[in-house]
N, CA, C and O atoms as a DFTB+ gen file, in Angstrom:
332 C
 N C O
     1  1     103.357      85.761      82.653
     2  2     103.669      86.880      81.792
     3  2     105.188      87.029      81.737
     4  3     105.882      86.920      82.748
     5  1     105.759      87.323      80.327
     6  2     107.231      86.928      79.833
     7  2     107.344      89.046      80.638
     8  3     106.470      89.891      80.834
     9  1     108.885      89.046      80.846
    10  2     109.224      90.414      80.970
    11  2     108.939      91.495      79.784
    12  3     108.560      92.648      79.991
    13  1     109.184      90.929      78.529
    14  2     109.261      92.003      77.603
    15  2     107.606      92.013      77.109
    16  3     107.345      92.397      75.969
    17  1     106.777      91.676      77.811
    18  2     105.573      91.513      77.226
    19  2     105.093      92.954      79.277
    20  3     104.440      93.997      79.295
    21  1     105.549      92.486      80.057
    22  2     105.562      93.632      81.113
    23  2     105.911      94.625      80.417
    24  3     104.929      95.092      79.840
    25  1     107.386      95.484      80.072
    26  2     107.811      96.029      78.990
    27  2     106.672      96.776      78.486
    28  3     106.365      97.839      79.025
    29  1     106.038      96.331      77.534
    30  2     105.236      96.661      76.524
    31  2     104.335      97.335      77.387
    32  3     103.998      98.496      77.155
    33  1     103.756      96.443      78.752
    34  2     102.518      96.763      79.546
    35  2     102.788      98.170      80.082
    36  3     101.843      98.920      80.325
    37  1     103.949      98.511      80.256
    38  2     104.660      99.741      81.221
    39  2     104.205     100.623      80.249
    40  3     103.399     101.383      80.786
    41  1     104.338     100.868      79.122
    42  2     104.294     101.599      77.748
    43  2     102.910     102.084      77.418
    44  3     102.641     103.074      76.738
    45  1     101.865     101.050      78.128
    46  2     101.042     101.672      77.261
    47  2     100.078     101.676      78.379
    48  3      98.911     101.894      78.056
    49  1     100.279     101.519      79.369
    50  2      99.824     101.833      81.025
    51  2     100.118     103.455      81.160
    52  3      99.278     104.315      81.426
    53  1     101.432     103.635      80.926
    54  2     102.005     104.952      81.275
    55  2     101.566     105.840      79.835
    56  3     101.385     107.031      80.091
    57  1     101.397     105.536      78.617
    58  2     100.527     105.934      77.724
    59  2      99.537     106.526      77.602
    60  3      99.301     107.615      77.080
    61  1      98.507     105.324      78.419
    62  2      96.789     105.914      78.287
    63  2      97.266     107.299      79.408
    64  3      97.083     108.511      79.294
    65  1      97.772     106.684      80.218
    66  2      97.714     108.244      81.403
    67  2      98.120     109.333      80.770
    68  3      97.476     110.367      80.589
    69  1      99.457     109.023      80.356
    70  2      99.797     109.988      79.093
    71  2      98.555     111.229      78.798
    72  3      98.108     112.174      79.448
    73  1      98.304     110.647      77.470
    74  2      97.262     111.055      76.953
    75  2      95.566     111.435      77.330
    76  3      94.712     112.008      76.653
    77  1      95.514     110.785      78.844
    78  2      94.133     110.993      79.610
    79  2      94.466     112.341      80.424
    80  3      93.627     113.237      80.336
    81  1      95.486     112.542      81.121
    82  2      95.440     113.301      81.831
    83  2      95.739     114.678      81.205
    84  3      96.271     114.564      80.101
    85  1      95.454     116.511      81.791
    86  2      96.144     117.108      81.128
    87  2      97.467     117.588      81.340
    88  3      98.319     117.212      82.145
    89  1      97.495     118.675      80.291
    90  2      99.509     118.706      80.425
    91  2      99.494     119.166      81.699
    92  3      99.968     118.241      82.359
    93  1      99.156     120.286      82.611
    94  2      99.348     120.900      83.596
    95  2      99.015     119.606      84.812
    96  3      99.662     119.876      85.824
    97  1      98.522     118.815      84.920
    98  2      98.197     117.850      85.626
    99  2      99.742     116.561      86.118
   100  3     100.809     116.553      85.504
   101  1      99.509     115.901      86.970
   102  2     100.501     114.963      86.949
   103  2     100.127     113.659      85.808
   104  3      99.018     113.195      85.543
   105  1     101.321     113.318      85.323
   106  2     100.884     112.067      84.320
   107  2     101.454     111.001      84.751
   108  3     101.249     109.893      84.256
   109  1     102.362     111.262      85.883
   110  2     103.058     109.782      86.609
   111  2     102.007     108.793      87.444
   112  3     100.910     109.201      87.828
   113  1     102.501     107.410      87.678
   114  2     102.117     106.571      87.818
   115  2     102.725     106.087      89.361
   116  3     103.953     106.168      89.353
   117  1     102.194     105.620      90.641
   118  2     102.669     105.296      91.577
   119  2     103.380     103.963      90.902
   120  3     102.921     103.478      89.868
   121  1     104.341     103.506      91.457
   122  2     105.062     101.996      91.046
   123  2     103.910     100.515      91.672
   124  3     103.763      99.454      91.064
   125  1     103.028     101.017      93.444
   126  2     101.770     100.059      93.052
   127  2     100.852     100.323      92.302
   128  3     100.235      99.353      91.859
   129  1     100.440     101.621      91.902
   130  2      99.617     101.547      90.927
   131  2      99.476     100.816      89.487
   132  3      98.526     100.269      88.926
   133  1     100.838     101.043      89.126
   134  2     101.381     100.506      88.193
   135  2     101.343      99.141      88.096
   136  3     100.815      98.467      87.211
   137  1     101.906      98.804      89.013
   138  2     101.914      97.163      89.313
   139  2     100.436      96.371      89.665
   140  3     100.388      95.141      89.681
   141  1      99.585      96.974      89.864
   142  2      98.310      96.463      90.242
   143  2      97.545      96.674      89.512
   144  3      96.514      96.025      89.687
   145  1      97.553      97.885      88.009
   146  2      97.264      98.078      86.457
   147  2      97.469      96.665      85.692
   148  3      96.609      96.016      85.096
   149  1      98.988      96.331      85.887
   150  2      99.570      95.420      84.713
   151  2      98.994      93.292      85.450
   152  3      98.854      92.183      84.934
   153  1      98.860      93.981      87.012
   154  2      98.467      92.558      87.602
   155  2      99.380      91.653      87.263
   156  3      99.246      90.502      86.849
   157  1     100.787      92.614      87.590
   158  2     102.092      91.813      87.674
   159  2     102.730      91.637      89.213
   160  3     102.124      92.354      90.010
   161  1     103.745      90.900      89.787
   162  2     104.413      90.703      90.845
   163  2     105.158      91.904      90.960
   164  3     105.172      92.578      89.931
   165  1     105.885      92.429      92.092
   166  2     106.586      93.711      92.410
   167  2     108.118      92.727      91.688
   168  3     108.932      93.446      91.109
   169  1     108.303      91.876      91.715
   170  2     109.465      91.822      91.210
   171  2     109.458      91.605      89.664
   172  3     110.331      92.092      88.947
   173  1     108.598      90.974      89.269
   174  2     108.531      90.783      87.659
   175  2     108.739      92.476      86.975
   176  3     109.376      92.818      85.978
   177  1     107.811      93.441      88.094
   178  2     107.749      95.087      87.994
   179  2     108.768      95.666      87.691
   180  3     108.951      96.441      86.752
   181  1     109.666      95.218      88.684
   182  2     111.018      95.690      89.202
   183  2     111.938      95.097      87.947
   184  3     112.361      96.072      87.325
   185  1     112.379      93.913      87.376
   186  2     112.931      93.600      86.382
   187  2     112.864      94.020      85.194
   188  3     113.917      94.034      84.556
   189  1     111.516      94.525      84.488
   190  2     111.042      95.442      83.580
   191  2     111.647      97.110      84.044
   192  3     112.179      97.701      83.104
   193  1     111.614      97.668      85.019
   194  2     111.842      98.662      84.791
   195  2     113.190      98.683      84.956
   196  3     113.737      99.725      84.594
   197  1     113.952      97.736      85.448
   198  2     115.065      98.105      85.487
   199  2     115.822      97.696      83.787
   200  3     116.817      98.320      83.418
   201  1     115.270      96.742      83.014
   202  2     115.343      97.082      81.792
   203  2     115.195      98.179      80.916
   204  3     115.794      98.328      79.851
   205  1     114.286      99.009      81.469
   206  2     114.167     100.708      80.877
   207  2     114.873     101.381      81.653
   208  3     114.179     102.309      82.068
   209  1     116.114     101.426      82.172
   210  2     116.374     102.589      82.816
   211  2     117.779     102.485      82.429
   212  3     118.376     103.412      82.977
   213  1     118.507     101.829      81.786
   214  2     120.050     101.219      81.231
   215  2     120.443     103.039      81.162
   216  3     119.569     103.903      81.086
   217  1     121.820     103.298      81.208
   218  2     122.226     104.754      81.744
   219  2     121.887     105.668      80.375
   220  3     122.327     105.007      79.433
   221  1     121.511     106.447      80.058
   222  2     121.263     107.096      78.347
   223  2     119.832     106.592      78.030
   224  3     119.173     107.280      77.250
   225  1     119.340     105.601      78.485
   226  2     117.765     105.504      78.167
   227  2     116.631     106.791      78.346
   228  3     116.530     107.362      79.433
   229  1     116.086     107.045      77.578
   230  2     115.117     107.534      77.908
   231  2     113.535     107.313      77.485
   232  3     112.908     108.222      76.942
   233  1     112.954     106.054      77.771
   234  2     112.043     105.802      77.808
   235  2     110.713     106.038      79.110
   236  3     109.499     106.242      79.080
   237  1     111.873     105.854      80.297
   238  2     111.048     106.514      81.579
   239  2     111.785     107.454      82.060
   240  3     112.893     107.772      81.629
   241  1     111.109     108.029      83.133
   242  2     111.495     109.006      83.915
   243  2     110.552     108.553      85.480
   244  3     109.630     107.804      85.801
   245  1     111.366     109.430      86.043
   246  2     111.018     109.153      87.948
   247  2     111.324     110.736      88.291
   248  3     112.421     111.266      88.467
   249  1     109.689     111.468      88.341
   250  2     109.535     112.675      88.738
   251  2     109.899     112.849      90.173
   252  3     110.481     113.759      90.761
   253  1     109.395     111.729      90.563
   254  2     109.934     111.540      92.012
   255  2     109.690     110.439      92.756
   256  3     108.780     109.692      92.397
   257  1     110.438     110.146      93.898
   258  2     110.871     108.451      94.313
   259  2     109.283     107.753      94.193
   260  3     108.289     108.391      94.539
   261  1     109.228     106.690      93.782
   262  2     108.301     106.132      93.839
   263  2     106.959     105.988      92.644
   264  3     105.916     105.334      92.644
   265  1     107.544     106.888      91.732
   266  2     106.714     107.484      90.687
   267  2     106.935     107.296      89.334
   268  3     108.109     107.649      89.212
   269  1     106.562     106.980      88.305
   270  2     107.367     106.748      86.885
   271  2     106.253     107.298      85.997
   272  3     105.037     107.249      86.183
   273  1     107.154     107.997      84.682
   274  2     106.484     108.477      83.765
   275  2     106.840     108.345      82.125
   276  3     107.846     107.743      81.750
   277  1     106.168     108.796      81.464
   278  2     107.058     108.536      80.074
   279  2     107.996     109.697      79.740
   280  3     107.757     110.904      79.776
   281  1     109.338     108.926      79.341
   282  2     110.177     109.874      79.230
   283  2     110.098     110.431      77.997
   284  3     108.944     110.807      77.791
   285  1     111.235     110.768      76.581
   286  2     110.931     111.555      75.839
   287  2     110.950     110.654      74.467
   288  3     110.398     110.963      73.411
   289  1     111.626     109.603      74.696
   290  2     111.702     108.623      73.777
   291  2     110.375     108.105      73.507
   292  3     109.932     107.961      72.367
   293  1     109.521     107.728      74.960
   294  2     108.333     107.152      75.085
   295  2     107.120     108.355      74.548
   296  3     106.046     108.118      73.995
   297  1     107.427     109.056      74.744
   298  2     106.429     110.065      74.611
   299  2     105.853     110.600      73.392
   300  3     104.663     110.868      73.221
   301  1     107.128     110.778      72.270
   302  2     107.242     110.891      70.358
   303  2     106.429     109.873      70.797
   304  3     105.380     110.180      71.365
   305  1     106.762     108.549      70.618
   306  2     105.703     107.277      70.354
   307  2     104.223     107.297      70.566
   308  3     103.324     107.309      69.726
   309  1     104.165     107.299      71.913
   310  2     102.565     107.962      72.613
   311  2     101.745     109.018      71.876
   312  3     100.528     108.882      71.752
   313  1     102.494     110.213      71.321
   314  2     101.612     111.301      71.115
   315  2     101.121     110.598      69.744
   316  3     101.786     109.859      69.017
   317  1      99.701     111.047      69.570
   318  2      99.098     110.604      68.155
   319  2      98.614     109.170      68.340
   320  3      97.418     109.149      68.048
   321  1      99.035     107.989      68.695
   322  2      98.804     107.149      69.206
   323  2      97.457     106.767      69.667
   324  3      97.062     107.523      70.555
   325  1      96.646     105.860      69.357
   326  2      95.288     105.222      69.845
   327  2      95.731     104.051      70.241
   328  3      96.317     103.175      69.605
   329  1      95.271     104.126      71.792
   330  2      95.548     102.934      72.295
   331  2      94.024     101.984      72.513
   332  3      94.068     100.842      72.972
């Protein structure tokens, strides 16, 4: 699996949760959870997200250490969205 095809996987991993869980609920994703969703390597993981996080990005967010969510960029996209 190419990185920007991980990328994509982060998007719509953190998506369905998105949209499954409710608002008052948590919608973040542990980073193994995540990684054991996409049935990628922790480093292939790690190279993808560090592609979303360039300084002014806002596609993710990290509610807290260890945790990732969709940020606000990601989120316009997500809402309405059938995945």
């Amino acid at each position: 699996m190419h990185v920007d095809e991980v990328v994509e996987g982060v998007y719509q991993r953190l998506c369905i949760r998105y949209q499954d869980t409710p608002a008052e609920d948590d919608r973040s994703m542990s980073l193994t959870e995540l990684r054991l969703a996409l049935g990628v390597t922790e480093a292939l993981l790690n190279e993808a997200l560090w592609l979303l996080t360039f300084p002014g990005d806002k596609r993710l967010t990290y509610p807290t250490p260890g945790r990732v969510a969709l940020g606000p960029d990601w989120r316009g996209r997500c809402e309405g969205q059938e995945l």
